[in-house]
N, CA, C and O atoms as a CHARMM CRD file, in Angstrom:
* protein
*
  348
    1    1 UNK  N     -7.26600 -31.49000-103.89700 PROA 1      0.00000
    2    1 UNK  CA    -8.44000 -30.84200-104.45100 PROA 1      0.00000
    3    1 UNK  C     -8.64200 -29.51300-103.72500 PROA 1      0.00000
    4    1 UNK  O     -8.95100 -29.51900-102.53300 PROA 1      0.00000
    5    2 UNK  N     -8.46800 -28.31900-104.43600 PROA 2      0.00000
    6    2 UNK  CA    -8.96800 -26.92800-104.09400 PROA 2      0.00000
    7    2 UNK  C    -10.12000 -26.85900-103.68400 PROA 2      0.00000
    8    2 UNK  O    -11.10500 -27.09600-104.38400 PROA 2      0.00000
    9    3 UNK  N    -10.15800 -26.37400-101.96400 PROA 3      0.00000
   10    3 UNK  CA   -11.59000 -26.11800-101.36800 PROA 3      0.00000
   11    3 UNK  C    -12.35400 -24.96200-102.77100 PROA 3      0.00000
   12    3 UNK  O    -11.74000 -24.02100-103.27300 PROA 3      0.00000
   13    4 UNK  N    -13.71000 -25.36300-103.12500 PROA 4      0.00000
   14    4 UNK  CA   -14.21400 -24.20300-103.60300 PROA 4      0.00000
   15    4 UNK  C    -15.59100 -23.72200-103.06500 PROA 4      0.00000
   16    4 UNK  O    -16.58700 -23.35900-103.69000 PROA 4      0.00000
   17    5 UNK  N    -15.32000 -23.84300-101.44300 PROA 5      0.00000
   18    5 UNK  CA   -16.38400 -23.36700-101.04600 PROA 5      0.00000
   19    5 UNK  C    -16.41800 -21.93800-100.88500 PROA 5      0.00000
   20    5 UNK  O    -15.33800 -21.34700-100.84900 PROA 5      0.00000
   21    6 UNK  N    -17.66100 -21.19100-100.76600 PROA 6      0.00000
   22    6 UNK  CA   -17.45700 -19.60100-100.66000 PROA 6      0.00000
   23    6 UNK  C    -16.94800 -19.61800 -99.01000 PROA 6      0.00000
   24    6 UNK  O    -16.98200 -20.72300 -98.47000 PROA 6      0.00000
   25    7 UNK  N    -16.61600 -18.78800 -98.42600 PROA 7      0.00000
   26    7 UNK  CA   -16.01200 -18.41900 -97.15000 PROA 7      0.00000
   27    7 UNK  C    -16.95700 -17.41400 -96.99100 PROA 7      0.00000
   28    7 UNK  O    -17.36100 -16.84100 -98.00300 PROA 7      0.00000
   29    8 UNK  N    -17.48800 -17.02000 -95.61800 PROA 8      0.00000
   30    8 UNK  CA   -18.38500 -16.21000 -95.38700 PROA 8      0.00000
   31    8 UNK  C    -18.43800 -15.88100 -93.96600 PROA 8      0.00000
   32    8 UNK  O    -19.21200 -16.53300 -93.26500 PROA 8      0.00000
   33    9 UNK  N    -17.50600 -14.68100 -93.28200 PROA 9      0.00000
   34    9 UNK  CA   -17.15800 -14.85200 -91.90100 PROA 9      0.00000
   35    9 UNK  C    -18.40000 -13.51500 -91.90800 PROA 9      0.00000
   36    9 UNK  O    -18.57500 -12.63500 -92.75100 PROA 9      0.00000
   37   10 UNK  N    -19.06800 -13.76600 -90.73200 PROA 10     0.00000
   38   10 UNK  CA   -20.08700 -12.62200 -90.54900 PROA 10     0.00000
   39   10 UNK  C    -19.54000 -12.05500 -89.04300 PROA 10     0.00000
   40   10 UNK  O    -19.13400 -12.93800 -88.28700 PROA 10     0.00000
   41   11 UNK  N    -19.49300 -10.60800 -88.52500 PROA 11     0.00000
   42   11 UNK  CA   -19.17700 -10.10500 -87.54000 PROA 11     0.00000
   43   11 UNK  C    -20.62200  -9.93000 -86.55700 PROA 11     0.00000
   44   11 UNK  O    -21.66300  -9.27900 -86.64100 PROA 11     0.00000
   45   12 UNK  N    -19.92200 -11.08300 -85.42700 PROA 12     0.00000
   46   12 UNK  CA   -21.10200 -11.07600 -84.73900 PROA 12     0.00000
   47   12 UNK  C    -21.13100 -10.08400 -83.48200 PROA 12     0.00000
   48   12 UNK  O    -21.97000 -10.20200 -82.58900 PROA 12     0.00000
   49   13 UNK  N    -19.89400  -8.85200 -83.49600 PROA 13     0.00000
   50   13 UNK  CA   -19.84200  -8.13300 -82.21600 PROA 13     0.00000
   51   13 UNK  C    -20.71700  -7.57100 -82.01200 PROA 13     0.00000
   52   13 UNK  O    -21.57300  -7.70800 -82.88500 PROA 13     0.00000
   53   14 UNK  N    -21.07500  -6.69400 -80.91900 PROA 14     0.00000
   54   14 UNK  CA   -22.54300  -6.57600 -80.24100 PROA 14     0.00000
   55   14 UNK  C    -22.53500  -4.75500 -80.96800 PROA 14     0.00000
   56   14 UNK  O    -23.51200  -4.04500 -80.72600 PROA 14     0.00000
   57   15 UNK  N    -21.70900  -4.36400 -81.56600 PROA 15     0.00000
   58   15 UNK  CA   -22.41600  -3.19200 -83.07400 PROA 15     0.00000
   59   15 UNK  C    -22.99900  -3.90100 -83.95200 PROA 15     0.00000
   60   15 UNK  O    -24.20000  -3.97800 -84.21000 PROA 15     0.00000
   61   16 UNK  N    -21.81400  -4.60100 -84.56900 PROA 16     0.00000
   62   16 UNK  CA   -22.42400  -5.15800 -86.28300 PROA 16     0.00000
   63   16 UNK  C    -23.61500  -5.89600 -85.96800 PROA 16     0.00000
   64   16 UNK  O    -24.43700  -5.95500 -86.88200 PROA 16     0.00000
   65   17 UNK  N    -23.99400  -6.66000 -84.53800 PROA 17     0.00000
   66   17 UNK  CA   -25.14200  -7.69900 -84.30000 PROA 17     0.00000
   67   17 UNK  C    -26.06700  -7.22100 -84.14800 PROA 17     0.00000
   68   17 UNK  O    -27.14300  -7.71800 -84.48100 PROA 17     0.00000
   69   18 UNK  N    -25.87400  -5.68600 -83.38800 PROA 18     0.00000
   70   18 UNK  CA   -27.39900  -4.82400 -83.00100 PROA 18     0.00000
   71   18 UNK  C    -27.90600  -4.29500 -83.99200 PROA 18     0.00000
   72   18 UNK  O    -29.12400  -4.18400 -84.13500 PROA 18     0.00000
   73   19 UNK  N    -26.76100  -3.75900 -85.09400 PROA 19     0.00000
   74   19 UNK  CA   -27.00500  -2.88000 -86.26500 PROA 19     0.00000
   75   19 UNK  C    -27.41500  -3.76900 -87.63100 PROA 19     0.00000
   76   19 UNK  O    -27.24500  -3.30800 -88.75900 PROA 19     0.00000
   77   20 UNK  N    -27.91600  -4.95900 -87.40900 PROA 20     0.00000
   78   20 UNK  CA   -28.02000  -5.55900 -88.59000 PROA 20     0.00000
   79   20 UNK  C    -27.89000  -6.96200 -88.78300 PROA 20     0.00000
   80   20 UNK  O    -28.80800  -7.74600 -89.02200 PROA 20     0.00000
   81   21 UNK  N    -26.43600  -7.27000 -88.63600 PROA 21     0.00000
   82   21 UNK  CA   -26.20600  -8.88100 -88.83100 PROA 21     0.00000
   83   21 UNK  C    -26.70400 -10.09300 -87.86500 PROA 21     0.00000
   84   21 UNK  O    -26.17400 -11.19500 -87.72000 PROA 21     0.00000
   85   22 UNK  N    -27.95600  -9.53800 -87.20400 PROA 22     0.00000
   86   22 UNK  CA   -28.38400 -10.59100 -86.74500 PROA 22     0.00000
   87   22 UNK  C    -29.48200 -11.24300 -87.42000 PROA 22     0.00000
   88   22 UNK  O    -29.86800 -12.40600 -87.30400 PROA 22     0.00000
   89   23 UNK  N    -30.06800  -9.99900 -88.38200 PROA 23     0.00000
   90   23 UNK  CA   -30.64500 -10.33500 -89.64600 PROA 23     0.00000
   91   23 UNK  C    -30.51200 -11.02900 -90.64000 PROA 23     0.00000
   92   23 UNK  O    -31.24400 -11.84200 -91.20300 PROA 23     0.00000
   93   24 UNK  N    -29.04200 -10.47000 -90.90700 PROA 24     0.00000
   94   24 UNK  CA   -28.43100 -11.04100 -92.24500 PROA 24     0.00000
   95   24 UNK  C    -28.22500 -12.43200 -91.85900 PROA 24     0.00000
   96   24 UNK  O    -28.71600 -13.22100 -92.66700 PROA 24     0.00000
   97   25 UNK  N    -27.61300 -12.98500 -90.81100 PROA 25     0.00000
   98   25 UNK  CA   -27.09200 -13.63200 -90.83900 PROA 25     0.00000
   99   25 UNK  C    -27.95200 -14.96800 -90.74000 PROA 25     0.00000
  100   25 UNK  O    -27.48900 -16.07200 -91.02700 PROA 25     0.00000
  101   26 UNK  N    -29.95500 -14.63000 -90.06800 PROA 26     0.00000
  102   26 UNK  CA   -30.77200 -15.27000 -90.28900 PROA 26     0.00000
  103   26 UNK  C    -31.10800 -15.55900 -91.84800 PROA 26     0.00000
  104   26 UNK  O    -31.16500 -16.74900 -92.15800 PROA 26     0.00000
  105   27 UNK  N    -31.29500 -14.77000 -92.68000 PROA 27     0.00000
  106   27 UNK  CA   -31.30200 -14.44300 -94.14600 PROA 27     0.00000
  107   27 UNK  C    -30.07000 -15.37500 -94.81700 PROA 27     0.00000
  108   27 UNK  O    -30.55000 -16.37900 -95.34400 PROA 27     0.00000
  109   28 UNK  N    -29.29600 -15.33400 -94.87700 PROA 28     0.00000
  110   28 UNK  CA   -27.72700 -16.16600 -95.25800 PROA 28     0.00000
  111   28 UNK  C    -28.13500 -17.51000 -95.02100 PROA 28     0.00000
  112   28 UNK  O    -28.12200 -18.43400 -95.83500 PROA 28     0.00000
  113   29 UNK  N    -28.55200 -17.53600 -93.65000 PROA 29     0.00000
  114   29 UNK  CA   -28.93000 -19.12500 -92.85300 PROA 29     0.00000
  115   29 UNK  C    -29.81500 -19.70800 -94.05700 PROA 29     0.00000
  116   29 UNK  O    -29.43100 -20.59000 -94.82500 PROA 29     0.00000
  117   30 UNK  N    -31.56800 -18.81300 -94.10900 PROA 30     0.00000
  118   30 UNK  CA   -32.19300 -19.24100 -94.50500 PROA 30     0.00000
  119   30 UNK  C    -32.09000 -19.41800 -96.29900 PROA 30     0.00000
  120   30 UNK  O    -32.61900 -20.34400 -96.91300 PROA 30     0.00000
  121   31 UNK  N    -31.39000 -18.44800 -96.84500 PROA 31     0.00000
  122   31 UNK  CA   -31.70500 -18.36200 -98.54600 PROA 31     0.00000
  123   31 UNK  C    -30.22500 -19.55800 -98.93000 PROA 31     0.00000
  124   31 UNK  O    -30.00600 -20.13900 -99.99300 PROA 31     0.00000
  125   32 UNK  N    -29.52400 -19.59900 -97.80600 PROA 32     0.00000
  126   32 UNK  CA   -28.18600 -20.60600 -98.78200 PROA 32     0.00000
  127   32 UNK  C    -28.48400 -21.75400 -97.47800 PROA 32     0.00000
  128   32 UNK  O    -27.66100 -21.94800 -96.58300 PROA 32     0.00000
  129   33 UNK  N    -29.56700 -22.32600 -97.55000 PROA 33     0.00000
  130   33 UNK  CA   -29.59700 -23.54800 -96.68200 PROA 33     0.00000
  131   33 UNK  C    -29.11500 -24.67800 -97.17500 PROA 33     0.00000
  132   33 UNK  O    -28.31300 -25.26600 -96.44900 PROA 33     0.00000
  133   34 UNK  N    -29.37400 -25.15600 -98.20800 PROA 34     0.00000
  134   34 UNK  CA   -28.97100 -26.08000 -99.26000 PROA 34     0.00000
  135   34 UNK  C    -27.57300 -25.85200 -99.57100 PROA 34     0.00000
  136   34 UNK  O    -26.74500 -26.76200 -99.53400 PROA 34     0.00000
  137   35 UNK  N    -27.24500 -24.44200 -99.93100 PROA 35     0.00000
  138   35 UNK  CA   -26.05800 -24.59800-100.76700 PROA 35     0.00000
  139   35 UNK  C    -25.04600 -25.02700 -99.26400 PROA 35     0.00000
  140   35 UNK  O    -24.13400 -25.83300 -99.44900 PROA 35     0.00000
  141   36 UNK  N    -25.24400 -24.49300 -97.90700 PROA 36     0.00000
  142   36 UNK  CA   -24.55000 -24.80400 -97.02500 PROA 36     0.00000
  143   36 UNK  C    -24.20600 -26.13800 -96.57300 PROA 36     0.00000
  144   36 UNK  O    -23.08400 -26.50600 -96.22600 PROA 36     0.00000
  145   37 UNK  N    -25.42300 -26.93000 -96.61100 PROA 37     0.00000
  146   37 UNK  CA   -25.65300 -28.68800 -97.01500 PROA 37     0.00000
  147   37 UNK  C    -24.89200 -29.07600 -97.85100 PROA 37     0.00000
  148   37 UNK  O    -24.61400 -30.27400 -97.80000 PROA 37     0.00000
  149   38 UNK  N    -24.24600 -28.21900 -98.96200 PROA 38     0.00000
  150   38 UNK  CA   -23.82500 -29.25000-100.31700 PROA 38     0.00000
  151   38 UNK  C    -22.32900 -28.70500 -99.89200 PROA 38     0.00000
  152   38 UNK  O    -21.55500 -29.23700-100.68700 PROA 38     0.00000
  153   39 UNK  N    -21.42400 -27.68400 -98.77300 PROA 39     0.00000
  154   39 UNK  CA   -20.77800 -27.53100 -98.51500 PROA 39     0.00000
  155   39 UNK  C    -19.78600 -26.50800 -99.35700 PROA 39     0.00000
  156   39 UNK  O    -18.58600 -26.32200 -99.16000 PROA 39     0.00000
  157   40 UNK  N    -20.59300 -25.93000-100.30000 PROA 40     0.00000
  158   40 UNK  CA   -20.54600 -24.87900-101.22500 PROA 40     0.00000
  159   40 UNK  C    -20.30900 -23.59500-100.75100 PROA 40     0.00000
  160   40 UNK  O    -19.69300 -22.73600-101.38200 PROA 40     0.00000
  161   41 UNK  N    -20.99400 -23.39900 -99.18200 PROA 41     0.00000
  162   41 UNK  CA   -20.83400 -22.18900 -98.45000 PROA 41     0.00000
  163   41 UNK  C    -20.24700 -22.11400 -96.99900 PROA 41     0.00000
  164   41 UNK  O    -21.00400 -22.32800 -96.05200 PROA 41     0.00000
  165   42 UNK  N    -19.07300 -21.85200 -96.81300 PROA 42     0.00000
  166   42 UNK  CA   -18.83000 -21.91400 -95.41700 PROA 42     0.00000
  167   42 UNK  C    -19.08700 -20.63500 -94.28500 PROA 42     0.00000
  168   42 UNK  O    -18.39500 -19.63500 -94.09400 PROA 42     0.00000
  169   43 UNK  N    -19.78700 -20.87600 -93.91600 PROA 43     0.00000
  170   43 UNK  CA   -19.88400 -19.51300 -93.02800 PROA 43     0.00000
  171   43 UNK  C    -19.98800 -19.80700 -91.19700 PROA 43     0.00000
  172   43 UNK  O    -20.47200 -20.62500 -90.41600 PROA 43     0.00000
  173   44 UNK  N    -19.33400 -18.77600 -91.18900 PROA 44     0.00000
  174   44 UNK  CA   -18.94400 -18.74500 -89.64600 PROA 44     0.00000
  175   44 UNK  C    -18.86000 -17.14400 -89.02600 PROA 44     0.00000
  176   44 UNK  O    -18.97200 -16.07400 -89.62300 PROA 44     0.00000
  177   45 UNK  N    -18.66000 -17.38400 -87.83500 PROA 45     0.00000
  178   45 UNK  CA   -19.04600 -15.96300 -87.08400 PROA 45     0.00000
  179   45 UNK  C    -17.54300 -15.11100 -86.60300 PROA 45     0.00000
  180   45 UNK  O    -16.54300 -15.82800 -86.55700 PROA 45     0.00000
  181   46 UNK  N    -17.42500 -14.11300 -86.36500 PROA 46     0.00000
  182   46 UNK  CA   -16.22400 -13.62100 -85.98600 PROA 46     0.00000
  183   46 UNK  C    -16.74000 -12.98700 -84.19300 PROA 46     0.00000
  184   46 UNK  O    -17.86700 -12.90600 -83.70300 PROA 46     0.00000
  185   47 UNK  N    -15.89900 -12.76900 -83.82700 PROA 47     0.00000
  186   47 UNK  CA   -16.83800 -12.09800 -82.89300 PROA 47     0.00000
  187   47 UNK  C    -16.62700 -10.10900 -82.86800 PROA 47     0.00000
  188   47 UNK  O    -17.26900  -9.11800 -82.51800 PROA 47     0.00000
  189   48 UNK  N    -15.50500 -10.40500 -83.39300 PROA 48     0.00000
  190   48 UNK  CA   -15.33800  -8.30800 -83.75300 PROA 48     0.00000
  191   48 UNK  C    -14.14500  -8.41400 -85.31800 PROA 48     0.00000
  192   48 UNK  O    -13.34000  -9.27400 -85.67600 PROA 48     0.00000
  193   49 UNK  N    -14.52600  -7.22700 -85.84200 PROA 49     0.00000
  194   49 UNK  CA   -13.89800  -7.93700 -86.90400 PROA 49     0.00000
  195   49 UNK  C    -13.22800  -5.93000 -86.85100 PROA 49     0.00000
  196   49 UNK  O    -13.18600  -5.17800 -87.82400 PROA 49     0.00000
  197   50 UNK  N    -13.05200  -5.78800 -86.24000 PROA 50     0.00000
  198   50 UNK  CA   -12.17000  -4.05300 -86.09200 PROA 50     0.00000
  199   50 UNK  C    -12.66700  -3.02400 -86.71100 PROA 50     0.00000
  200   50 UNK  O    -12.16100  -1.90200 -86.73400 PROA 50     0.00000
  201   51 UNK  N    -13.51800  -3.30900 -87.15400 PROA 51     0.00000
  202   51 UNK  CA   -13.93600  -2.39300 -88.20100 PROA 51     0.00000
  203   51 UNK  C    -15.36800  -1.26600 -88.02700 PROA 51     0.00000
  204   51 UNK  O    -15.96500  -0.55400 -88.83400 PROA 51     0.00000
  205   52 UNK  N    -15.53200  -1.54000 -86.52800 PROA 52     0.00000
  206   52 UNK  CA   -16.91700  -1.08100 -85.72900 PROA 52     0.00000
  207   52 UNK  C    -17.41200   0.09200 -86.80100 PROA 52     0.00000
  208   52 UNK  O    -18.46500  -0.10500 -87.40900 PROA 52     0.00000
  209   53 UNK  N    -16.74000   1.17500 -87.00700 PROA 53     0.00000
  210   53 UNK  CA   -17.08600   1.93000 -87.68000 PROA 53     0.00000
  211   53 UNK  C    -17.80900   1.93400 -88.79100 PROA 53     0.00000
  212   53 UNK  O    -18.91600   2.47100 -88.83700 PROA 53     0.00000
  213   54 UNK  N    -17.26900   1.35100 -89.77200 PROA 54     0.00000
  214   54 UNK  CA   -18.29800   0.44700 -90.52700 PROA 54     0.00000
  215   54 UNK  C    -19.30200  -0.08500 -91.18000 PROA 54     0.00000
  216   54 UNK  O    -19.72800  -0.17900 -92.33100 PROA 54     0.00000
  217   55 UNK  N    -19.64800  -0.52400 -89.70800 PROA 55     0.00000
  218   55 UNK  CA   -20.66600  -1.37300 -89.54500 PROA 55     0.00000
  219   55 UNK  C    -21.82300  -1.60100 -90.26900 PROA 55     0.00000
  220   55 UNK  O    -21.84600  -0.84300 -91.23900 PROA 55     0.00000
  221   56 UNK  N    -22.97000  -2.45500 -90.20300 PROA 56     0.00000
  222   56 UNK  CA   -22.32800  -4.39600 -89.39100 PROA 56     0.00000
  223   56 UNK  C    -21.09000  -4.47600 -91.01800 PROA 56     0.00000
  224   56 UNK  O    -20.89400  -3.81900 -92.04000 PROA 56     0.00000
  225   57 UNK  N    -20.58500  -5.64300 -90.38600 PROA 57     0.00000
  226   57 UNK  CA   -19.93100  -6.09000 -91.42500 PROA 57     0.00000
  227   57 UNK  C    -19.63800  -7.49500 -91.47600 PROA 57     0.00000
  228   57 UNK  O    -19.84200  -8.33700 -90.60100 PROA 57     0.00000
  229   58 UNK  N    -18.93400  -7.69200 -93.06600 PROA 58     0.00000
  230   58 UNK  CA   -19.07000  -9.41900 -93.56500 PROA 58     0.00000
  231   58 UNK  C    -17.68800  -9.36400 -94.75000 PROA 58     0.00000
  232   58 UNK  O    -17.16900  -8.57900 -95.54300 PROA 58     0.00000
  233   59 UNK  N    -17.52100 -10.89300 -94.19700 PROA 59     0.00000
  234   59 UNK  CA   -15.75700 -10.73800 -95.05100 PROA 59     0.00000
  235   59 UNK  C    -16.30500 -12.10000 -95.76100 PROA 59     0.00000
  236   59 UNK  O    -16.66300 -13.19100 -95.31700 PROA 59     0.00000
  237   60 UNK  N    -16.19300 -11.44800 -97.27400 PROA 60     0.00000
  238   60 UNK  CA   -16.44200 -12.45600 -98.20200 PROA 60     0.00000
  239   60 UNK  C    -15.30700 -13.38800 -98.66300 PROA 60     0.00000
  240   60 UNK  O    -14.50300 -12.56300 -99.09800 PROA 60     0.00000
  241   61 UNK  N    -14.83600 -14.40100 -98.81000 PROA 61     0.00000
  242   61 UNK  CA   -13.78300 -14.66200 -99.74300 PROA 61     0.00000
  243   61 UNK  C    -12.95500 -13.94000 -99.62800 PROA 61     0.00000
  244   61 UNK  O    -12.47100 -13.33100-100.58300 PROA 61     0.00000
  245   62 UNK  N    -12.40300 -13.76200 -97.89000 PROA 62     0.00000
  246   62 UNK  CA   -11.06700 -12.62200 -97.65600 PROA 62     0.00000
  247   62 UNK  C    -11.41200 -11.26400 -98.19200 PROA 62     0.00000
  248   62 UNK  O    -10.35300 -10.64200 -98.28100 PROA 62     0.00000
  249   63 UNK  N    -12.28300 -10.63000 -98.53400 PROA 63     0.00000
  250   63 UNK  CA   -12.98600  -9.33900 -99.21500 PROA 63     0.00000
  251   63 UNK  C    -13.81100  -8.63300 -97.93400 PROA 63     0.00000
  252   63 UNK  O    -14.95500  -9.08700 -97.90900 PROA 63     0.00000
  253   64 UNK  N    -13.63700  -7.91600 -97.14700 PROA 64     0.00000
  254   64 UNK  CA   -14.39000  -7.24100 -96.25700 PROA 64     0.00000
  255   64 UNK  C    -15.28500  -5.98600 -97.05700 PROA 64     0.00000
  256   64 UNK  O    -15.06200  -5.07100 -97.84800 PROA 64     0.00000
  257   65 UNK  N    -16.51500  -6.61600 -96.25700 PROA 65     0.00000
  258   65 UNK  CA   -17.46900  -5.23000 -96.86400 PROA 65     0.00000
  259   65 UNK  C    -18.18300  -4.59000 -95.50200 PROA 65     0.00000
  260   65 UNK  O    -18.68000  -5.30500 -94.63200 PROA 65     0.00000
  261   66 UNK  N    -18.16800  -3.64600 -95.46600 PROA 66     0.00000
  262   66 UNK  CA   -18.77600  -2.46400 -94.34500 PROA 66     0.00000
  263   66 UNK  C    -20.12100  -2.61500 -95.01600 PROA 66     0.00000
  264   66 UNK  O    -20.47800  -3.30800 -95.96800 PROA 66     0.00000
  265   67 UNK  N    -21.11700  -1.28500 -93.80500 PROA 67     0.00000
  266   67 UNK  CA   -22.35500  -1.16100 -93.91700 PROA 67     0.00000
  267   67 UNK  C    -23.51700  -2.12000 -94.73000 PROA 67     0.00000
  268   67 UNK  O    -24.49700  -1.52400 -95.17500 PROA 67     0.00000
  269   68 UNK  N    -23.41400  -3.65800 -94.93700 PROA 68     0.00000
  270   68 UNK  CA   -24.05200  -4.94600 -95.43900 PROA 68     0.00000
  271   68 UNK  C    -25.51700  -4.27800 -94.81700 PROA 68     0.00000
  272   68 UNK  O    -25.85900  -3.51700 -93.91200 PROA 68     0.00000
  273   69 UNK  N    -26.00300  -4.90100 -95.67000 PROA 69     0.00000
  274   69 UNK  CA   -27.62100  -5.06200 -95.28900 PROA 69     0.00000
  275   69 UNK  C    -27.59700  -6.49500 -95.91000 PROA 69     0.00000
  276   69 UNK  O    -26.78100  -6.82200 -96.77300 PROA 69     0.00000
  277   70 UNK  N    -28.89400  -7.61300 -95.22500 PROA 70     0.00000
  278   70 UNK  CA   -29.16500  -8.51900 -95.62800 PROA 70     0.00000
  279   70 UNK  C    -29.21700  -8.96400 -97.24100 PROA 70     0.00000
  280   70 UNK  O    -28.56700  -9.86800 -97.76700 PROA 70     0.00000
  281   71 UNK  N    -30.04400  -8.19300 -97.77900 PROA 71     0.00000
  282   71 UNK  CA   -30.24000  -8.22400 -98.91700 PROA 71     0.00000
  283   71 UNK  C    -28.87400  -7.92100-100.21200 PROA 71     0.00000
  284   71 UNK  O    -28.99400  -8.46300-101.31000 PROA 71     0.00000
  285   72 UNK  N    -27.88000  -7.19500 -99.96700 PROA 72     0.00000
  286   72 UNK  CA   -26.36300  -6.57800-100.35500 PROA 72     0.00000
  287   72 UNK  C    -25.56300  -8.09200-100.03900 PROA 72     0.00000
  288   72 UNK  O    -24.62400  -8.40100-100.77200 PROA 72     0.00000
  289   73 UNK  N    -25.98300  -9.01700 -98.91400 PROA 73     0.00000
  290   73 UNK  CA   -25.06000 -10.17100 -98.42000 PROA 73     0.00000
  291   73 UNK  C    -25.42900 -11.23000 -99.51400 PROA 73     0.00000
  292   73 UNK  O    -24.55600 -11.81000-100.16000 PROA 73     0.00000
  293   74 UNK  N    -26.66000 -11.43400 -99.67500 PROA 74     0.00000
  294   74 UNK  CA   -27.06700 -12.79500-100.47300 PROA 74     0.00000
  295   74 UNK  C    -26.94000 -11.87000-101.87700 PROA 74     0.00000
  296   74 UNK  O    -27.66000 -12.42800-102.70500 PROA 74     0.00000
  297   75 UNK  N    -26.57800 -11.18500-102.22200 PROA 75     0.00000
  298   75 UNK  CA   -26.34200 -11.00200-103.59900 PROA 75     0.00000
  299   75 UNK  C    -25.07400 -11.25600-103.88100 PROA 75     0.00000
  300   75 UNK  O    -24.64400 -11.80300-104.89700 PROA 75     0.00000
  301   76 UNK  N    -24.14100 -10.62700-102.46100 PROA 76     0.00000
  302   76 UNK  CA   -22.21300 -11.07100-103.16500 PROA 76     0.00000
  303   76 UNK  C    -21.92000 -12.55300-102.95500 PROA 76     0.00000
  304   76 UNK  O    -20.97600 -13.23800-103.34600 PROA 76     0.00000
  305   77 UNK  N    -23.33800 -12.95000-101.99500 PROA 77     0.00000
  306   77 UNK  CA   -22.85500 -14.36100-101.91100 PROA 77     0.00000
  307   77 UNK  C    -23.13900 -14.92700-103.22800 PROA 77     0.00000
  308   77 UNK  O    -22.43500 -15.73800-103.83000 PROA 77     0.00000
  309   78 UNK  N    -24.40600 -14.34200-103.66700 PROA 78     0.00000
  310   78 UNK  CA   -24.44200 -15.81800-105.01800 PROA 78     0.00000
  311   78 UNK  C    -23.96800 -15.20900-106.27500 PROA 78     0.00000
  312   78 UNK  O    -24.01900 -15.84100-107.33000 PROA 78     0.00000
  313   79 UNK  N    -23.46800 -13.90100-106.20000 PROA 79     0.00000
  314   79 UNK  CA   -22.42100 -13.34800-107.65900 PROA 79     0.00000
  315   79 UNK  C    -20.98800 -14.34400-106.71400 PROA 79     0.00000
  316   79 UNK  O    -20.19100 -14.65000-107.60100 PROA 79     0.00000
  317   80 UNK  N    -20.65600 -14.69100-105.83800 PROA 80     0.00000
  318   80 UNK  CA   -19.40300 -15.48800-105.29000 PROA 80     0.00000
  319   80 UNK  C    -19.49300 -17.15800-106.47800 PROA 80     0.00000
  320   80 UNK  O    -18.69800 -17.60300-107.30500 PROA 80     0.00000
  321   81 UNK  N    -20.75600 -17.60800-106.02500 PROA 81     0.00000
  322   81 UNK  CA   -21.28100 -18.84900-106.39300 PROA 81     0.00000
  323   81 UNK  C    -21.43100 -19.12200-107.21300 PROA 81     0.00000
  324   81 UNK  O    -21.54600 -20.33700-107.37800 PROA 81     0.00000
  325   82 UNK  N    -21.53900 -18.28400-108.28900 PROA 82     0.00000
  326   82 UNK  CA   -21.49500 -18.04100-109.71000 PROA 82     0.00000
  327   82 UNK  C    -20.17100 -17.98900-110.53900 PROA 82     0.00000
  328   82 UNK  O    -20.03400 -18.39600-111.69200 PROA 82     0.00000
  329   83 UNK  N    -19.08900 -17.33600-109.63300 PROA 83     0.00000
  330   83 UNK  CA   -17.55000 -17.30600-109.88100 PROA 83     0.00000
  331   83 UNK  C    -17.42300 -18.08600-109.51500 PROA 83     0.00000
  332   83 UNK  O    -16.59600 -18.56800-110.28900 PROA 83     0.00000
  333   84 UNK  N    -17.69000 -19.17700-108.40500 PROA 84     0.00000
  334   84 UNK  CA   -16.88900 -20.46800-108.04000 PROA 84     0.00000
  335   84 UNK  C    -16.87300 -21.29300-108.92200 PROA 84     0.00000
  336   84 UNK  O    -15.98800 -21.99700-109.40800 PROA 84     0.00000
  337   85 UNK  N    -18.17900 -21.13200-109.14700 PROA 85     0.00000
  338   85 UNK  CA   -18.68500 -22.54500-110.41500 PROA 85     0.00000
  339   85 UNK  C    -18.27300 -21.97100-111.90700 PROA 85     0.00000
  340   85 UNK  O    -18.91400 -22.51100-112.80800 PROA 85     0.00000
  341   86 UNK  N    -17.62700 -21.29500-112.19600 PROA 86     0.00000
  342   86 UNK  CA   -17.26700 -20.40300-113.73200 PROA 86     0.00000
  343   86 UNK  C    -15.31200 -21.10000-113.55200 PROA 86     0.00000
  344   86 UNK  O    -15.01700 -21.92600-114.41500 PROA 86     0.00000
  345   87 UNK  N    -14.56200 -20.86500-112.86400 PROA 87     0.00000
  346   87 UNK  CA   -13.58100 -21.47100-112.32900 PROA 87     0.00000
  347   87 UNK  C    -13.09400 -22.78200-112.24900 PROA 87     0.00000
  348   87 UNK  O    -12.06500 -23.02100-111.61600 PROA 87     0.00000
């Protein structure tokens, strides 16, 4: 059985963390709490993801995106969640 959970590595280095993703990544926590429960969302932390420049940043489904804001994260997450379940 094909995992079809979303993948959701968030860069927790101390740019992307100061500049943002310590937000997002509260936000992610809190708006996909459930879907993370139903194992629909996997997310985990990186600790530098090379890309400082960037910054913050979040690798969707092997898809890296620069300059994320909270609000930009829970939208590719649930246009992701929407393709998982269309599949």
């Amino acid at each position: 059985m094909a995992d079809k959970a979303v993948h959701v590595r968030i860069c927790m280095g101390s740019s992307c963390f100061a500049r943002g993703n310590s937000d997002t990544l509260a936000c992610i926590r809190s708006h996909f709490q459930v879907a993370q429960d139903q194992g629909l969302i996997r997310l985990e932390g990186s600790l530098c993801e090379n890309n400082c420049h960037h910054g913050p940043n979040i690798v969707i489904n092997g898809r890296p995106y620069g300059s994320i804001t909270a609000a930009a994260a829970v939208e590719l997450i649930e246009n992701e969640l929407k393709n998982q379940n269309r599949g």
